[in-house]
N, C-alpha and C positions, 0 to 999 in steps of 0.2 A: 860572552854570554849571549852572542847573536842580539835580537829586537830584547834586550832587558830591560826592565824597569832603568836602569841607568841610563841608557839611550833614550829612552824616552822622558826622563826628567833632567838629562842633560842638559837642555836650551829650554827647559819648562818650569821656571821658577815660581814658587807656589804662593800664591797672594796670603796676608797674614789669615787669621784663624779667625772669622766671623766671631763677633760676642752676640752671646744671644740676647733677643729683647728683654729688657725687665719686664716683669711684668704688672701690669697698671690695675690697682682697684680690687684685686683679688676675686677675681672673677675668673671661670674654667670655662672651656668653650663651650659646653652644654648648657649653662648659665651659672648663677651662684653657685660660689663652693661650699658647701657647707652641706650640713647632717641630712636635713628633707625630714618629712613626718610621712612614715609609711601611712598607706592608708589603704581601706576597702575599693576595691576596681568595680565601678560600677556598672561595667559592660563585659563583667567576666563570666554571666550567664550567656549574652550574648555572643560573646568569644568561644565558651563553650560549644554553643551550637552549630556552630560555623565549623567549627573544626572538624564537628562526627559527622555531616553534611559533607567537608569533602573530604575524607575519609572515605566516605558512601561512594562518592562518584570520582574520587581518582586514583591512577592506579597505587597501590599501597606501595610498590618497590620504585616509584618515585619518590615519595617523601622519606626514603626509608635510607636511600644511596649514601654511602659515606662520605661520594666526594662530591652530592647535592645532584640537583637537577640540572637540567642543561636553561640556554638564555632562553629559547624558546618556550622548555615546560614551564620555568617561572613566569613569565610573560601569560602563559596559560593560567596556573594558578591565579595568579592577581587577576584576573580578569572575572574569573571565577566568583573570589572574595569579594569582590567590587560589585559582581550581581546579587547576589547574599544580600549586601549591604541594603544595596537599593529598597529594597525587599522591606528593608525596616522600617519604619515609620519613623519610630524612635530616633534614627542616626541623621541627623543633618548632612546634607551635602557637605558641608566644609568638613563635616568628621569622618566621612568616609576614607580621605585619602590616607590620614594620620593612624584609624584602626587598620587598613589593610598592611599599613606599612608594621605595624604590632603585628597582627596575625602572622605576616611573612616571614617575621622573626620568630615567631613561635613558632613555630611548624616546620621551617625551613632551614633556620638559622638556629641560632644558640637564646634567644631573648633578649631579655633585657639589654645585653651586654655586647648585640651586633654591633651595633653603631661604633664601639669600643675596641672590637675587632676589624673594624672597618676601618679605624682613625688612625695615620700610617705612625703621628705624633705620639700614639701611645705603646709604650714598649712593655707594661706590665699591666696587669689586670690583678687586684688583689681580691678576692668575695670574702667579708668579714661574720656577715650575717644581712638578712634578707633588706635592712635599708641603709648598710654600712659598706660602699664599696670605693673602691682607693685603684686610682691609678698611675704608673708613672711616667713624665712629660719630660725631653729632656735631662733624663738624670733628678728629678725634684717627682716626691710625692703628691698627689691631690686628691682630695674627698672630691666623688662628683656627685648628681642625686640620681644616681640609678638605685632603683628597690626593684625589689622583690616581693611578689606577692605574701610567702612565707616559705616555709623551709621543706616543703617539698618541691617548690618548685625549683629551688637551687636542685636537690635531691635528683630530679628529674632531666635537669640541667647535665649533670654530673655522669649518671648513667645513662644518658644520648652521647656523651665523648665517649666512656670508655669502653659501652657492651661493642662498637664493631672492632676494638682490637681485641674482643678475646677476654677481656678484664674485668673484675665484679669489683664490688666494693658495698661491704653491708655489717652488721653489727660483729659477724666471726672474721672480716677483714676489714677493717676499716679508715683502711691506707691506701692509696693507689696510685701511680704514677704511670702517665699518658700521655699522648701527644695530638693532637688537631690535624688533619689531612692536609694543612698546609707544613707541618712540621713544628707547628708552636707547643711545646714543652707544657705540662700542665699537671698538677699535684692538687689530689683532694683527700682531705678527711675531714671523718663525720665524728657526731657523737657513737660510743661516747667516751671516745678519746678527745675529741672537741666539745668543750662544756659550752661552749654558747648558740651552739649550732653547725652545721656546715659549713665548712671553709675549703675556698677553691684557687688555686694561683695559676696566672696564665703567663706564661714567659714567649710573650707574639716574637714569630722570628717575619722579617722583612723579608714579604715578596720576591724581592731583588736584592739579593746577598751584596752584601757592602763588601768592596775590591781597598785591596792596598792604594790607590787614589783616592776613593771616599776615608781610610784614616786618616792618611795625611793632611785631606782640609780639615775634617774633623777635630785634629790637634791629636791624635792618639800617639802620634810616633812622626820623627823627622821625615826626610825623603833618606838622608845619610843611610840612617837605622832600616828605613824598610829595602834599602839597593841589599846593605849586608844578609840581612836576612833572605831575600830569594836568592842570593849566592849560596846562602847555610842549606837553603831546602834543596834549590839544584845539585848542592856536593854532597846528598847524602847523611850530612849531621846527622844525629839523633836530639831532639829539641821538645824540652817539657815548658810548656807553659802553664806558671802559678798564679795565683791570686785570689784572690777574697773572692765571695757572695756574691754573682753580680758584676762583679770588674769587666766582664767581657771577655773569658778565656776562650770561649766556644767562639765568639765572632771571629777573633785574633787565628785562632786554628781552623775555621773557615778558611781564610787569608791565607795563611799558611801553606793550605793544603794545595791550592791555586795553582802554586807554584811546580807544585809537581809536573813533571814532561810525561804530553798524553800516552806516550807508549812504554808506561811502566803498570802493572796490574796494582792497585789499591785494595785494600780490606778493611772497611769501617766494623768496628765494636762501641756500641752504646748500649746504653740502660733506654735512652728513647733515642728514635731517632731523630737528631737536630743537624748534625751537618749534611750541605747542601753542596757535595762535590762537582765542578761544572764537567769534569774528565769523563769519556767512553766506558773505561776500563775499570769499573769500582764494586765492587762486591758489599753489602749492606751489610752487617751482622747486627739482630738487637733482642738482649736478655730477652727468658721470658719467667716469670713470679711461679710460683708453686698453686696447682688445684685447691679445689677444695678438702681436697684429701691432703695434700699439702707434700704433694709429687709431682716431677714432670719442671720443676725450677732449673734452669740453667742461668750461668753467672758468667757474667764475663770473666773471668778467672778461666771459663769452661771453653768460652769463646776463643779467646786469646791464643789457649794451645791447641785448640782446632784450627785456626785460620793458618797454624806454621807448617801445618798437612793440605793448605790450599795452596802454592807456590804464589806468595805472594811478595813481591816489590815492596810495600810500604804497607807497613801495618800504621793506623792510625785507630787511638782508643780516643776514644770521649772525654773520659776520667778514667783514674787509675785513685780508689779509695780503701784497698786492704789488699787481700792476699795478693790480687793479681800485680801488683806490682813488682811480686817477686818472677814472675811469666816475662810481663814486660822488659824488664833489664834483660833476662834470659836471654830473650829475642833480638834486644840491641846489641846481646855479646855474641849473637851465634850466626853473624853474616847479616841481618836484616837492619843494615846502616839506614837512616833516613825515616826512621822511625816519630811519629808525633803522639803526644797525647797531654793532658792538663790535668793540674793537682790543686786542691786548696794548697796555700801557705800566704803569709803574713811577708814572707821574704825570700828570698833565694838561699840564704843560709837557713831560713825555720822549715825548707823545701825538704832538703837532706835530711834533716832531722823526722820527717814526715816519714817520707820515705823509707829509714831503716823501722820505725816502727809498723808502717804498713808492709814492710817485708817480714818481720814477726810474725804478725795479724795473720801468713800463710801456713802456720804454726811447725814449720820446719825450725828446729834448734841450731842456729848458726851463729857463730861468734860475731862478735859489734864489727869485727876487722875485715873479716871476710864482706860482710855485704856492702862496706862503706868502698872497698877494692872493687865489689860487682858495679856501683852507683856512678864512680869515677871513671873505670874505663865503658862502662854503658853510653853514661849521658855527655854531651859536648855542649850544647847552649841550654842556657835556662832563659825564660825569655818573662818575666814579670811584668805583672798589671794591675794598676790601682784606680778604685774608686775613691773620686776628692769628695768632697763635701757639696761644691757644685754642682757634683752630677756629673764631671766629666770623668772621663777613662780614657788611663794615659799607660801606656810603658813606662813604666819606671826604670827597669834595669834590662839591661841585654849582657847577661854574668854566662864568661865559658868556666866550665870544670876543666884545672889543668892538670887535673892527677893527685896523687897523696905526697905528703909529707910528714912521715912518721906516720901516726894516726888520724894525719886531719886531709880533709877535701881541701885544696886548694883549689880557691875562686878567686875570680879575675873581672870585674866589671867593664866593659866594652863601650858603653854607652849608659848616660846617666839623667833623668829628669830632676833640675836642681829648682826645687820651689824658691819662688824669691820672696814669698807674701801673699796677701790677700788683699784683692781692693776691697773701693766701698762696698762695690756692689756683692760683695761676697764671693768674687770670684779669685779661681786662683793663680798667681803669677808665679810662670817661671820658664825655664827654656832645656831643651834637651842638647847635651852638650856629649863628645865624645871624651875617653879618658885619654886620648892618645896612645895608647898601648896596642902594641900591635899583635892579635893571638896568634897564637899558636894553631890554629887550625887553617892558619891563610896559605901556610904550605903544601896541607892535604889538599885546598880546592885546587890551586893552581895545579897541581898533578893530575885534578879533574879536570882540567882544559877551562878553570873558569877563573878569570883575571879580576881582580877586584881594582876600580877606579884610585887611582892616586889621592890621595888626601882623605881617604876615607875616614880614618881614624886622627886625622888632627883637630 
């Protein structure tokens, strides 16, 4: 496998799995955790006028960039707002520095909720209503006091993410799914499908994509489990990864994707775009929702069999949630070996059961046998991931499909996380252990010129 991960964790034995700090007094690093009392802003006349001031005197297609101003125009702006201030009678020196840093966020940024975006510790951003916002720290929720003025400013919030991709969101649609120029995943609905107001979710993706090294301290998966698995992606496999809400499918198929050799062409399919492919050679594809007229929608379903007319290497989907799942096996049975994409399920065996139903969902009439024949000779690794109670996100199973017998998928578990318990501190004990079983697919790689290390599977 030439420089493989194996080589490199050969002679690099991985210190145990950091515990994270308890944490002391219930305090969030904003300050107390707890509800806050919205209230009236008293320099929101002020703030107002500041804004249509430089509005007046700056250029509009700076504030206006999707992917923001450069270090220098911001450094201009603040300098800007900082003479404004001056100007006021009313704003103390000591208050200047604290409005400008509000205004920058308004104007520039997202509001309230920069500093949030800013915070590497924070991987979820949830808006419940204008003085109920929740973030998540390490795998654990927390109330923080960020408010909101009222609910149009979330409103206003909401329609600065998604008017530059294209996207509306209003009483005749009032759903929307979008993503941040850094690639952070983001879902809003309003009333009045939302009875208590606007509700906004931000799924931050990290600046800096976490590498099969940061799992493995992390505790996500052994070194064992991640050497087999960039063997699975170099030899071609076809590999679905399941799990829950949240468990981290996307980050894991991030990782995944890594592995791919730069000189194969790539074809992403998403609903938004969140993976961050580091390879040359990678073609984007991402839905797009129906007009207002309620035409002009394309699905990945739609995607999926257009990309098989792009000569592509490695098709990788996002998720695979209805019909196209019947596309996808297609494509794993019709030469496109090496294929990735991720599914809810509860488990590797609730996966299959998903999956023939979402091959219905394409409402072609086919017998149970036939598609459960498509799913087995399709898929080769399942690769499963669960969120503890913790907060952590672990692999649980690394399960090969070894074909039918009679009418059933046989599965084969490869690798296993065996919880031992929970300490005091509520976290969870256990260790990832191999089954010793040796797959069936160790013969295909090695015909691919790739050697898997002795004692892999004891």
């Amino acid at each position: 496998m030439g420089s493989s991960l194996y080589q490199r964790l050969k002679d690099k034995p991985w210190d145990p799995v950091p515990e994270p700090e308890p944490e002391r007094g219930g305090r969030s690093r904003e300050g107390v955790r707890g509800e806050g009392t919205p209230g009236d802003d008293p320099h929101r006349a002020l703030k107002n006028r500041i804004q249509l001031r430089l509005i007046d005197e700056v250029d509009a297609r700076v504030l206006v960039r999707p992917e923001g101003p450069t270090e220098e125009q911001r450094a201009a702006i603040r300098a800007k707002i900082l003479g404004y201030l001056a100007e006021e009678e009313s704003v103390s020196p000591l208050e200047r520095e604290d409005l400008a840093e509000t205004l920058m966020a308004e104007i520039l940024g997202y509001g309230p909720i920069e500093p949030l975006l800013r915070d590497p510790e924070v991987s979820e951003i949830m808006i419940n209503g204008r003085d109920q916002v929740y973030v998540e720290r390490r795998g654990r929720l927390e109330r923080v006091p960020v408010q909101f003025e009222d609910d149009r400013q979330i409103l206003h919030l909401i329609e600065k993410i998604v008017a530059p991709l294209g996207r509306r969101i209003d009483e005749a649609s009032p759903m929307v799914d979008a993503r941040l120029p850094d690639g952070s995943r983001v879902n809003a609905i309003i009333p009045p499908l939302a009875l208590r107001g606007p509700c906004l979710t931000i799924r931050k993706f990290s600046r800096d994509p976490l590498g099969i090294d940061d799992l493995i301290r992390l505790g996500t998966l052994s070194a064992k489990m991640a050497v087999f698995l960039e063997a699975a992606v170099r030899g071609r496999l076809n590999i679905i990864v399941s799990g829950g809400t949240g468990s981290g499918k996307t980050t894991t198929l991030n990782v995944l994707s890594s592995f791919i050799p730069p000189d194969e062409r790539i074809i992403t399919i998403e609903d938004a775009a969140e993976l961050q492919l580091q390879q040359e050679h990678v073609v984007s594809l991402e839905t797009r929702p129906p007009n207002i007229e309620g035409r002009g929608e394309v699905t990945i379903r739609q995607l999926v069999r257009n990309s098989l007319r792009m000569r592509p290497d490695r098709i990788v989907v996002g998720e695979v949630r209805s019909g196209e799942a019947l596309d996808m096996l297609q494509a794993m049975n019709t030469g496109h070996d090496g294929s990735l994409t991720t599914a809810h399920a509860n488990s590797p065996r609730d996966l299959l059961s998903r999956l023939e139903t979402m091959v219905l969902m394409a409402g072609i009439d086919l017998p149970v046998r036939a598609i459960r024949e498509q799913i087995a000779s399709a898929l080769d690794l399942i690769v499963h991931q669960s969120r503890f109670k913790d907060g952590t996100r672990k692999i649980t199973h690394i399960t090969e499909v070894q074909g039918m017998e009679g009418d059933v998928i046989v599965l084969q578990d490869l690798f296993r996380f065996q919880v031992h318990g929970v300490d005091t501190g509520g976290r969870v004990r256990g260790e990832f252990v191999a089954t010793g079983i040796r797959p069936r697919c160790q013969e295909r790689l090695e015909a691919a010129g790739i050697e898997l290390p002795p004692g892999l599977f004891d």
